[in-house]
C-alpha positions as CSV (number, residue, x, y, z in Angstrom):
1,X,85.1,-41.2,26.8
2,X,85.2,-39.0,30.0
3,X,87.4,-38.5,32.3
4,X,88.0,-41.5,35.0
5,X,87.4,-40.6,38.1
6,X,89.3,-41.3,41.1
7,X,86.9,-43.0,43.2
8,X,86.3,-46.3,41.0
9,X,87.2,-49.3,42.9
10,X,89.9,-51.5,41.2
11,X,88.3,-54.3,42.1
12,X,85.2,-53.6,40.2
13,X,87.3,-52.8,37.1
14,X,89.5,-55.8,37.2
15,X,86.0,-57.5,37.3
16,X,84.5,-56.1,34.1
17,X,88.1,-56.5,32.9
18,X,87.4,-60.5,32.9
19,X,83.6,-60.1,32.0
20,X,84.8,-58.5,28.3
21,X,81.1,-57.3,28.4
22,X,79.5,-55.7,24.8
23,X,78.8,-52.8,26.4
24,X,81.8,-51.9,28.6
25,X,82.2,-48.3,27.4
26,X,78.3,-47.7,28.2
27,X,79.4,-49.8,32.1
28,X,82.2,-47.3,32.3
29,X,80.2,-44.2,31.2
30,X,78.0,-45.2,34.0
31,X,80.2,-45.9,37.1
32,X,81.6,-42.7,36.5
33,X,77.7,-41.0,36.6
34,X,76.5,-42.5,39.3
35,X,79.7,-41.6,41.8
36,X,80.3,-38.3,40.1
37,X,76.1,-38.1,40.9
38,X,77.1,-38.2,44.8
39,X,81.0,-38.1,46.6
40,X,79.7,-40.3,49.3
41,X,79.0,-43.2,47.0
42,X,81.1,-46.3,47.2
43,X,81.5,-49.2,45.0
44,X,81.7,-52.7,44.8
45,X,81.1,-55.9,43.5
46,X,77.6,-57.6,44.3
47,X,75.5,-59.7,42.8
48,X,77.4,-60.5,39.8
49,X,77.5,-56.2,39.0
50,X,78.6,-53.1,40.1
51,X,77.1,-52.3,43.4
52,X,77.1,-48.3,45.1
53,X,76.3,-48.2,48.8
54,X,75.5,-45.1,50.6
55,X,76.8,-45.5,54.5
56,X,77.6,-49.1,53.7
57,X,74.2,-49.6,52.5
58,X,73.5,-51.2,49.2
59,X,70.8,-48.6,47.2
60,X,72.0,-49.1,43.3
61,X,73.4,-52.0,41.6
62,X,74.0,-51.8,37.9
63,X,72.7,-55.1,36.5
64,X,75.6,-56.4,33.6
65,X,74.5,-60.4,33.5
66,X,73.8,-62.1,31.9
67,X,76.3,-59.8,28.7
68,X,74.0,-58.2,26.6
69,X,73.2,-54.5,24.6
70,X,71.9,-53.0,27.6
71,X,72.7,-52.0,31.2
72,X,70.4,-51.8,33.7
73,X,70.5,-49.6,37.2
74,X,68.4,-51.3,39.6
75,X,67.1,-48.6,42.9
76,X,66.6,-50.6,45.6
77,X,67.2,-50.6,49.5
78,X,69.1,-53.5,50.4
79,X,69.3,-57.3,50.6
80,X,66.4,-57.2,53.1
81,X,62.9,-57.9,52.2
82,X,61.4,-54.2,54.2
83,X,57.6,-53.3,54.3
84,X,56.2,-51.8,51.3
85,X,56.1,-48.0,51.7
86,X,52.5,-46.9,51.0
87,X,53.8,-44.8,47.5
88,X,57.0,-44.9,45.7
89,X,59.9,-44.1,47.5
90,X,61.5,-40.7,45.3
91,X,58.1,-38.4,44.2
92,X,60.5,-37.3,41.3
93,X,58.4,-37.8,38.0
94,X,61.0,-39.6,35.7
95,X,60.3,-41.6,32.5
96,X,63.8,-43.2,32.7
97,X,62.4,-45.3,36.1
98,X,60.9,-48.6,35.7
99,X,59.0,-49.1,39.1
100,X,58.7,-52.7,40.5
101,X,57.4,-52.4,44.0
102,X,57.4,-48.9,45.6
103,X,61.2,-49.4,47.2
104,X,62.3,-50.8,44.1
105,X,62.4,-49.4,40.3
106,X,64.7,-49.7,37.4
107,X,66.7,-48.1,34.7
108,X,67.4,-49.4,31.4
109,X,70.4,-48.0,28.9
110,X,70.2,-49.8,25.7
111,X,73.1,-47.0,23.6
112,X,75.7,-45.0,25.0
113,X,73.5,-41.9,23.5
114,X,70.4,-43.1,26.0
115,X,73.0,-43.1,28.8
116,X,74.7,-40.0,27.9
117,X,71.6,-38.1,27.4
118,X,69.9,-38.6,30.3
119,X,73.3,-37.9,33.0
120,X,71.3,-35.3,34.4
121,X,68.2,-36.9,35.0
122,X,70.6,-40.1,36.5
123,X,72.3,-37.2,39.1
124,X,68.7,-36.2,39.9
125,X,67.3,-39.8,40.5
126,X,70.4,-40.7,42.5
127,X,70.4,-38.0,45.4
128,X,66.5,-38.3,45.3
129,X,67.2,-41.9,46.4
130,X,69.7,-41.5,48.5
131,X,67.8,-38.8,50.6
132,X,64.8,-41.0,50.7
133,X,66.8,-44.1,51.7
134,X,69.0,-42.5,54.3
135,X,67.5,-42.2,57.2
């Protein structure tokens, strides 16, 4: 697997440590994406899963229960129920994104190939939400 990086929270690990999840490699794999995808990422635990915030904002939280073959990135904007912008949120064209309202769309892996294949579209979806969350 890749390299670690330095900025994945303990906490989360010990976490996934206890959760003995099938697909740990593909939750690892992940984690390190997503914060190598932007420095000023943080993670944490919410809602039973990873969670990366953006100026203490939650905007990605990797869906991991209930344990199964998959792993799923959920794009979102917070907690908060907001109003409904009147088109989706990133204009980025991506098949990998699953879009439930326009503030809210979703990625499924289901192998470790699915996940390492599409790292660059991930980066690209990532700062695309980022910039169009942060205002």
């Amino acid at each position: 697997m890749a390299k670690l990086l330095t900025n994945l929270n303990i906490k989360v690990t010990h976490f996934l440590d206890e959760l003995n999840h099938p697909f740990r490699e593909e939750i690892d794999l992940l984690r390190n994406y997503i914060l190598k995808a932007n420095k000023n990422l943080t993670e944490n635990i919410k809602w039973n899963g990873p969670n990366y915030c953006f100026d203490n904002e939650d905007r990605v939280t990797m869906r991991v229960q209930p344990p199964t073959q998959r792993v799923q990135l959920i794009f979102h904007r917070g907690a908060k129920k907001q109003e409904q912008p009147k088109g989706k949120l990133i204009a980025y064209k991506s098949k990998m994104l699953v879009w439930k309202e326009n503030d809210r769309a979703i990625v499924t892996f289901k192998s470790l190939q699915d996940i390492e294949n599409g790292e660059a579209e991930l980066t690209t979806i990532v700062n695309e939400w980022i910039n169009a969350t942060s205002h």
